[in-house]
PLY file of the C-alpha trace (Angstrom):
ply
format ascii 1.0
element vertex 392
property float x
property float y
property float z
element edge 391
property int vertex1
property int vertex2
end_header
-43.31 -89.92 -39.71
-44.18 -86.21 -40.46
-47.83 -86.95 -41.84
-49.06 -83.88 -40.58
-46.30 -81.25 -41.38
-46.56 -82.56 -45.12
-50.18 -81.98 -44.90
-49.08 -78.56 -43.73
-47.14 -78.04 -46.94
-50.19 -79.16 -49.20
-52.48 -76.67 -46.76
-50.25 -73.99 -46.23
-50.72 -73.77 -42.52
-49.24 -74.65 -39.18
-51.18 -77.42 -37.39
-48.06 -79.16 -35.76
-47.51 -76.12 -33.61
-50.53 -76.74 -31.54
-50.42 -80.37 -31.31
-49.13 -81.92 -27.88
-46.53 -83.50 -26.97
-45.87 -82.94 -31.29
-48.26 -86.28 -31.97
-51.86 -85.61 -33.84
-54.04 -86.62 -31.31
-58.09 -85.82 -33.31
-58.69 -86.45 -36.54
-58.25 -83.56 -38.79
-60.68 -82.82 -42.43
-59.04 -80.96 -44.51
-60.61 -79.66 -48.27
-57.99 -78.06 -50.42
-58.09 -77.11 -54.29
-55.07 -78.32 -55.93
-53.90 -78.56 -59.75
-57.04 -76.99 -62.54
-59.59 -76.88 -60.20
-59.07 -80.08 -58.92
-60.60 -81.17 -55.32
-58.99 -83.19 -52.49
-60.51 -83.99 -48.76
-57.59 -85.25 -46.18
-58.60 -87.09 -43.34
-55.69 -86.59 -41.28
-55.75 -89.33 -38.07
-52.96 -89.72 -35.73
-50.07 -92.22 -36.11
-49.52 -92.88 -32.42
-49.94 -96.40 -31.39
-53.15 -95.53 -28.88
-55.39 -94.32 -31.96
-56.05 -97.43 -33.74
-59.74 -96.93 -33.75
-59.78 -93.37 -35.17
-57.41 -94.60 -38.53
-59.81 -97.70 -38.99
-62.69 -95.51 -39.18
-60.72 -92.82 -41.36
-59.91 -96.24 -43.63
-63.76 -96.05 -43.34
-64.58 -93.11 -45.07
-61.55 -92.69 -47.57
-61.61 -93.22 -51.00
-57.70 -93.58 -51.12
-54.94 -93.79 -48.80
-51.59 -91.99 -48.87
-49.36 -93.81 -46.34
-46.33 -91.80 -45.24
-43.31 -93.55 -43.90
-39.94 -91.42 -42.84
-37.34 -92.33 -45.33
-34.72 -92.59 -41.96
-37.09 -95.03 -40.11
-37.95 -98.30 -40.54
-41.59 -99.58 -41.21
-42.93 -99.12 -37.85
-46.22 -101.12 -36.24
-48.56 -98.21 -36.39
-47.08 -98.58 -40.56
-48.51 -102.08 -41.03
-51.37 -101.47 -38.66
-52.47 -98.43 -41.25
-51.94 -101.19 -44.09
-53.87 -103.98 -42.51
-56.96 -101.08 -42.20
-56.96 -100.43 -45.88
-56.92 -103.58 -47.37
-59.27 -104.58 -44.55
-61.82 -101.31 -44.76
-65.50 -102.86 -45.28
-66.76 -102.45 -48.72
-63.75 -102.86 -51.06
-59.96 -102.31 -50.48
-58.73 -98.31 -51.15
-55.98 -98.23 -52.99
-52.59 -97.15 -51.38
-50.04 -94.48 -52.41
-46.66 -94.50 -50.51
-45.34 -91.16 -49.21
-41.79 -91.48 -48.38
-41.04 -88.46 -46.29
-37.88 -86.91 -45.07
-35.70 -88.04 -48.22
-33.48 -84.25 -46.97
-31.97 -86.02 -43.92
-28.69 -87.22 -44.16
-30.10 -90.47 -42.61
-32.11 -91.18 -45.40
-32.28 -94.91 -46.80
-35.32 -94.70 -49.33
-33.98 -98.05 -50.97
-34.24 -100.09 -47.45
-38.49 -98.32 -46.68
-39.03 -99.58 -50.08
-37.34 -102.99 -49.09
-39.22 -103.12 -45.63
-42.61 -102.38 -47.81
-41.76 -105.02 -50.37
-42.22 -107.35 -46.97
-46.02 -106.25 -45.98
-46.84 -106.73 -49.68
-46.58 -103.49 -50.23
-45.22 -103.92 -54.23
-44.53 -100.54 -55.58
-44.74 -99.53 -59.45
-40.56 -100.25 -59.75
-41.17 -103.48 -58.18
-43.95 -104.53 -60.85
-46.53 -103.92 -58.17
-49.85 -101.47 -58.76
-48.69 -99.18 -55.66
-47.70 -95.85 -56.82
-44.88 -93.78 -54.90
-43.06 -90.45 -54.27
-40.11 -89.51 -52.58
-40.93 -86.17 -50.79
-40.09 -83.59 -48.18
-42.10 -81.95 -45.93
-39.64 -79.49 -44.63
-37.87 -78.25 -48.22
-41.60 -78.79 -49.84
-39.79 -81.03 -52.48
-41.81 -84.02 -54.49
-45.33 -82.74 -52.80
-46.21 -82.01 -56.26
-45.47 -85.10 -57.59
-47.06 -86.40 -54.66
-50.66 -84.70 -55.17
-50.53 -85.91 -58.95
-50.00 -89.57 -58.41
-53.07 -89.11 -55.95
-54.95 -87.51 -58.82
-53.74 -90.05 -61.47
-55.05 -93.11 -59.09
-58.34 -90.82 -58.15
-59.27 -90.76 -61.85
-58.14 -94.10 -62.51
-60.98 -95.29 -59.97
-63.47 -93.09 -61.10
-65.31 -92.10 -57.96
-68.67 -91.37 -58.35
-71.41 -90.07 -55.73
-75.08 -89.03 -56.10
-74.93 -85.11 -55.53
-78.40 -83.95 -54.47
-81.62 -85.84 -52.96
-81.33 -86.55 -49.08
-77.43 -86.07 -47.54
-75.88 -89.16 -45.95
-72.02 -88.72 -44.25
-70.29 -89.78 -41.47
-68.94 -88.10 -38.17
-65.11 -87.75 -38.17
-64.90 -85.69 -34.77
-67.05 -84.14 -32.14
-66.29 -81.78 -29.66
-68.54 -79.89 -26.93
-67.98 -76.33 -28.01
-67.82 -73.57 -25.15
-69.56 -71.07 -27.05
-71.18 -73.29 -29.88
-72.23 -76.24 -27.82
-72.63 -79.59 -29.35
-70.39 -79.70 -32.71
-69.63 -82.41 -35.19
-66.96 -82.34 -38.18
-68.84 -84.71 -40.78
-67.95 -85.96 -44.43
-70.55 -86.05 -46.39
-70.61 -89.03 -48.62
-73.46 -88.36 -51.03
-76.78 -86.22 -51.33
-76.16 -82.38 -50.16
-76.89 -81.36 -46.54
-78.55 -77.80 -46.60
-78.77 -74.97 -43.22
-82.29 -76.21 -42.15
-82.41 -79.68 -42.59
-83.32 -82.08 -39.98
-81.07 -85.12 -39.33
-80.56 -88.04 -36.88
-76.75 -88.54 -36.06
-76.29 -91.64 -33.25
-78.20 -91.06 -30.65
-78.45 -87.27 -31.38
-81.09 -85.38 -33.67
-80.91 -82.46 -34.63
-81.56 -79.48 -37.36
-78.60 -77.95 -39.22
-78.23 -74.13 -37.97
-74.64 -73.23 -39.52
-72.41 -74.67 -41.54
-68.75 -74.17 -41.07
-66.18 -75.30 -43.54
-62.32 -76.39 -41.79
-61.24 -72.09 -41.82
-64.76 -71.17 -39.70
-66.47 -69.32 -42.68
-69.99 -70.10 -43.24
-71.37 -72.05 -45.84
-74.73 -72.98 -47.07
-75.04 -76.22 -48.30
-71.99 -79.20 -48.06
-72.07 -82.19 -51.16
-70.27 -85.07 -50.90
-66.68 -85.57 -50.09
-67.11 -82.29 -48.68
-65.76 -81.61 -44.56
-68.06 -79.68 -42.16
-68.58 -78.62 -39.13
-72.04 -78.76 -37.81
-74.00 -76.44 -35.66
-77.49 -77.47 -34.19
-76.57 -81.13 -32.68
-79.02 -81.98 -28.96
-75.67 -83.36 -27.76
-72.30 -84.87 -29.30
-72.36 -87.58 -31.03
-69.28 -90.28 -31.07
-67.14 -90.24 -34.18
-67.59 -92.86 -36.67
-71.91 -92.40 -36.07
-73.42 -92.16 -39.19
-75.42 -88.65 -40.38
-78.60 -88.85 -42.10
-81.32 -86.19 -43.04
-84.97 -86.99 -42.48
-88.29 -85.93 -41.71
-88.38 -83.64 -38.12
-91.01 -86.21 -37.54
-89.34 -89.79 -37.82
-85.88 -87.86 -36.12
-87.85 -87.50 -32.81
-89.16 -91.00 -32.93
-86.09 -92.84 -33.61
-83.81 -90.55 -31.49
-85.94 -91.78 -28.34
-85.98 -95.44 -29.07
-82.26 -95.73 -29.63
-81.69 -93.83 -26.46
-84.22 -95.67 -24.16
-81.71 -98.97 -25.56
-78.66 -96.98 -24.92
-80.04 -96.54 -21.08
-80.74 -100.16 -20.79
-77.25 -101.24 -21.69
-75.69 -98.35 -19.64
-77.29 -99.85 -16.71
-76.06 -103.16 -17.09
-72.46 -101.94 -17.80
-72.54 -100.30 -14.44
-71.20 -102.16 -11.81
-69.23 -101.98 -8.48
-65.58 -101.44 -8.34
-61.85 -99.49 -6.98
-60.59 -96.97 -7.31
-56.41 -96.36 -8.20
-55.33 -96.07 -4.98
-57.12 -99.30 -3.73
-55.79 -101.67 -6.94
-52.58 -103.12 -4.78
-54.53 -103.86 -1.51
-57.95 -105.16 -3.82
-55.21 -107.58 -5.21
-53.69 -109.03 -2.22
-56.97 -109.08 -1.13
-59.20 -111.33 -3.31
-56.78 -112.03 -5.89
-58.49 -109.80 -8.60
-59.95 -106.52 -8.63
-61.53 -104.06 -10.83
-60.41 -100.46 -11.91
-63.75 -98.63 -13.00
-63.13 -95.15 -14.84
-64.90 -92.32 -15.52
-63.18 -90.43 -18.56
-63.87 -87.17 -19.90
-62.22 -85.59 -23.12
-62.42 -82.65 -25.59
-63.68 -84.46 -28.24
-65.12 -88.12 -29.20
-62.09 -89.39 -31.36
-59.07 -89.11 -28.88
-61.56 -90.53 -25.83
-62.32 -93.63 -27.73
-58.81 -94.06 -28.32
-57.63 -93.17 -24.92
-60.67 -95.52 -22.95
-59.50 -98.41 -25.78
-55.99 -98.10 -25.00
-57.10 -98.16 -21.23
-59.11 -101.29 -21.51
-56.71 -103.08 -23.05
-54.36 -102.50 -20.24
-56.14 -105.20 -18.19
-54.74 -108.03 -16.78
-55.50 -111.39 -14.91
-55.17 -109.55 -11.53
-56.89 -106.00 -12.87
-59.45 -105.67 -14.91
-60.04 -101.83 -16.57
-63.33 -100.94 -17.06
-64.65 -97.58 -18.46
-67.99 -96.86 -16.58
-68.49 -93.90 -18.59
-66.36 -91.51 -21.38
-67.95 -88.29 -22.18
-67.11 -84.97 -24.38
-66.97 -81.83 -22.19
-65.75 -80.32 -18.53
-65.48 -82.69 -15.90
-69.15 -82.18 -13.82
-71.21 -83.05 -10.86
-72.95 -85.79 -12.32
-69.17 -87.38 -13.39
-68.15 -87.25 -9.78
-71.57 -88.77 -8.74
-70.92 -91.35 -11.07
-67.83 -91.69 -9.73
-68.68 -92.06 -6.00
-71.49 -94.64 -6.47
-69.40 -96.95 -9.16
-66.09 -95.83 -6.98
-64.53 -94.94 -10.02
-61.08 -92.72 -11.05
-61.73 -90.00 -13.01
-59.16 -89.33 -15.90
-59.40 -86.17 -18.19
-57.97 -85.39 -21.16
-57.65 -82.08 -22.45
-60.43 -80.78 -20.13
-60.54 -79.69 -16.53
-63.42 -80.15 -13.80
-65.30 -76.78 -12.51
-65.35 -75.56 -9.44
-68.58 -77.94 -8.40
-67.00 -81.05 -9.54
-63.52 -80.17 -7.63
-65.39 -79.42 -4.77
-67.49 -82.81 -4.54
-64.84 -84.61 -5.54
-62.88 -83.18 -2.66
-65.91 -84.55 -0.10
-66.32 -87.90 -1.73
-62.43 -88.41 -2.02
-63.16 -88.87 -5.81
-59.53 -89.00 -7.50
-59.21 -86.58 -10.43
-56.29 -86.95 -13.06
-55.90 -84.87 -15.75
-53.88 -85.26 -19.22
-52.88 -84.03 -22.18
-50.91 -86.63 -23.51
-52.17 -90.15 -24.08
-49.13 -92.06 -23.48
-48.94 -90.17 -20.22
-52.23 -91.43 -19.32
-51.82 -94.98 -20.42
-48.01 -94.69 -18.44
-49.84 -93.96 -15.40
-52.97 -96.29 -15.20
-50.24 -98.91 -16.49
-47.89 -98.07 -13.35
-51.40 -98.30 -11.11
-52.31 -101.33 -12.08
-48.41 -102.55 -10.93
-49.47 -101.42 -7.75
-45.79 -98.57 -8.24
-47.88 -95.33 -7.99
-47.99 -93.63 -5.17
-51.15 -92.41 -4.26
-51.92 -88.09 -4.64
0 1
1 2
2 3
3 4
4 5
5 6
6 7
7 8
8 9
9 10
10 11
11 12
12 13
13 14
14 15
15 16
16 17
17 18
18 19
19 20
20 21
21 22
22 23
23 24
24 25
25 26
26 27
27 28
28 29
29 30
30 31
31 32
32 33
33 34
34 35
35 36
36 37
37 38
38 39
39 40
40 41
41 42
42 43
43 44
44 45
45 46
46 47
47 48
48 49
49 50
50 51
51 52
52 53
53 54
54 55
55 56
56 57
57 58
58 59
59 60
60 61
61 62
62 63
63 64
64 65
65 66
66 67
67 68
68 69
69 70
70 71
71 72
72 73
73 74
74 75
75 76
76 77
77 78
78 79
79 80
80 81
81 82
82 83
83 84
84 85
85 86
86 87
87 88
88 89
89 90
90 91
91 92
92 93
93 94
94 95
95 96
96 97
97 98
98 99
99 100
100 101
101 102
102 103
103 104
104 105
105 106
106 107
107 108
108 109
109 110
110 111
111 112
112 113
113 114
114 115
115 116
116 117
117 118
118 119
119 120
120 121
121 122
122 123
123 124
124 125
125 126
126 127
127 128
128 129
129 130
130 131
131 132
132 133
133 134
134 135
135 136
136 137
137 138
138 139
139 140
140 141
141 142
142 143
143 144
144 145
145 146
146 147
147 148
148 149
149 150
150 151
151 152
152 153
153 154
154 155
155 156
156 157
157 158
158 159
159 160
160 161
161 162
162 163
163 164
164 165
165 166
166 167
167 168
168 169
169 170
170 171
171 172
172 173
173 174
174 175
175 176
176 177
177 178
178 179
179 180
180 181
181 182
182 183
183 184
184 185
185 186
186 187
187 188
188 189
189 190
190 191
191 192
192 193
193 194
194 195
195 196
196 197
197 198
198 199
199 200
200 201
201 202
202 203
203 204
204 205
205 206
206 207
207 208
208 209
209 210
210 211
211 212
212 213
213 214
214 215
215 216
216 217
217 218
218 219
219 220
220 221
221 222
222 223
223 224
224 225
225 226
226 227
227 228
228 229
229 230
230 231
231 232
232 233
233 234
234 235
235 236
236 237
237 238
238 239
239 240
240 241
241 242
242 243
243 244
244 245
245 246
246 247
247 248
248 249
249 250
250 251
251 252
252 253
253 254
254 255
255 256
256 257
257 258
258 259
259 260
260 261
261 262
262 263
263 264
264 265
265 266
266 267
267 268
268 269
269 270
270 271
271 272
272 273
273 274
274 275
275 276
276 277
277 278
278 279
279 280
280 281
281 282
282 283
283 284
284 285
285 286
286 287
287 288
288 289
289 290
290 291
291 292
292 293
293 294
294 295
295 296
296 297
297 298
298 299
299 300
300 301
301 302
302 303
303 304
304 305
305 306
306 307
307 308
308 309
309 310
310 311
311 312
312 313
313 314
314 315
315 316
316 317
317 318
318 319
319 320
320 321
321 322
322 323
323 324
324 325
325 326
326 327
327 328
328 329
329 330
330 331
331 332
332 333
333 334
334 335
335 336
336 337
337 338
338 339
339 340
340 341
341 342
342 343
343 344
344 345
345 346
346 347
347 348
348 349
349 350
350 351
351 352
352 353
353 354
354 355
355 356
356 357
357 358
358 359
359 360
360 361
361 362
362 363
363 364
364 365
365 366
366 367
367 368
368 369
369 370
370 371
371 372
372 373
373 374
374 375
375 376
376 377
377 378
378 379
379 380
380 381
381 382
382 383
383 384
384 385
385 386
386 387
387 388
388 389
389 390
390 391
């Protein structure tokens, strides 16, 4: 619907350009200054279908949501989905304003979105609803203006209000494995201020703060609430959604261990035999039911909990899917080991396996697919699980 190239307007930058197969596929926090000073953080999560986790935690964390339909398109699923997660996000319902994007095209029928809204309860302002609107372009830049001041009119109207120093509490929006930076989370903080130097538990990570990055990569020293950072000094990456909180360097150790000795336990009991994508068809005639196990590794936490959901709820009577294991990072040894002794496929998204893993994999007849886009991945397990691939 063009969510992200009107975010580019607000921003002033390209993010489309690098996106693939031109669908957001991480969640993007974004902290830009607009009218007198005043201060906006966009969470940007993707519209495809496959990422319905990621926009129920960005319902989460938001204050407000600005839902953007295409003024040429009809309300699509993904639409009411994103309406269903804010009036359903857990401690109140955010307030939505409408975005109707595209109004340029020739195509344009802003009176039949507003119609199709009217139907999900959606009751604008003109309707004698309490849901504010703007008609707006993201390619001519037109109505983005009056766009950012309804958001500011509705922000005021709420009067948000957070606790600005004492301990820092926020939640983790991405996390990536960094080549050169290792471990790295993107958090919101939601109230307190998070300092370089102070020790936190995140998940099953601790950790101490060493840098501070804001969205452009310049350092900063201290993040308060509602403000995006990324986060150097992580033991290992935490999964998106996990929430952040600064502590004693004492109590981090303690509780780090006991909620990773339970996260063993269950791991252990998840594991279990099964086929891998070549064997589905035969498994099926077989016995009548069979199970695909998976090993999936991605560049960062967000889009690999969307892609291993979207997997998982491919199963069917015949097939179950079941995700052994999802990681952030290269594809390894130990995924390929994995692998062999749970006779798993492993699918990777967005990263590649080194020259160890390739090589194992390669002994062990390990199957190795790799991705960049998630329908592509889903299209092919899908297809597997038909017993119509052919076998590489």
């Amino acid at each position: 619907h063009g969510r992200t190239s009107l975010l580019d307007v607000v921003r002033e930058t390209n993010v489309i350009a690098g996106e693939a197969g031109g669908i957001t596929q991480h969640t993007g926090a974004y902290h830009v200054v607009v009218q007198e000073e005043k201060a906006l953080t966009f969470l940007d999560t993707p519209g495809h279908e496959a990422f319905t986790a990621m926009r129920a935690r960005g319902a989460e964390v938001t204050d407000l949501v600005i839902l953007v339909v295409a003024a040429d398109d009809a309300v699509m699923p993904q639409t009411v989905e994103a309406i269903s997660h804010a009036r359903n996000a857990k401690l109140a319902k955010v307030p939505i304003v409408v975005a109707i994007n595209k109004v340029d095209l020739p195509t344009a029928n802003v009176p039949k979105v507003k119609q199709d809204l009217l139907s999900q309860e959606v009751i604008l302002e003109e309707f004698g609803g309490d849901v504010l609107s703007a008609e707006v372009s993201a390619k001519t830049g037109a109505g983005v203006d009056d766009l950012l001041e309804k958001v500011i009119l509705q922000a005021e109207m709420l009067d948000l209000q957070a606790v600005p120093t004492g301990m820092a509490r926020g939640t983790v929006v991405e996390a990536e494995l960094d080549r050169g930076m290792g471990p790295v989370a993107t958090v919101l903080v939601q109230s307190g201020e998070l300092n370089v130097g102070d020790d936190f538990i995140c998940g099953l990570q601790g950790g101490r703060v060493r840098a501070l990055l804001a969205e452009r990569g310049n350092t900063v020293e201290k993040a308060g609430p509602s403000i995006p950072v990324r986060i150097l000094g992580l033991e290992g990456v935490p999964q998106a959604g996990d929430r952040l909180v600064e502590m004693e360097a004492s109590r981090v150790r303690e509780i780090v261990s006991r909620r990773q000795q339970l996260e063993r336990e269950k791991d252990i009991r998840r594991r279990q035999k099964g086929t891998r994508l070549e064997d589905i068809f035969a498994a099926v005639q077989e016995q009548g039911q069979a199970t695909l196990n998976l090993v999936i590794k991605g560049d960062t936490d967000g889009s690999l909990q969307a892609l291993a959901d979207s997997l998982e709820r491919l199963g069917t009577p015949e097939v179950a899917v079941d995700v052994v294991h999802r990681g952030v990072g290269a594809i390894n040894e130990s995924d390929i080991l994995l692998a062999t002794t749970t006779r798993a496929s492993v699918i990777g998204f967005h990263v590649r396996p080194d020259v160890k893993a390739r090589n194992i994999a390669e002994k062990e007849s390990v199957e190795i697919r790799l991705y960049s886009v998630i329908y592509e991945a889903v299209e092919d397990v899908k297809l597997a699980l038909e017993g119509l691939l052919r076998p590489e």
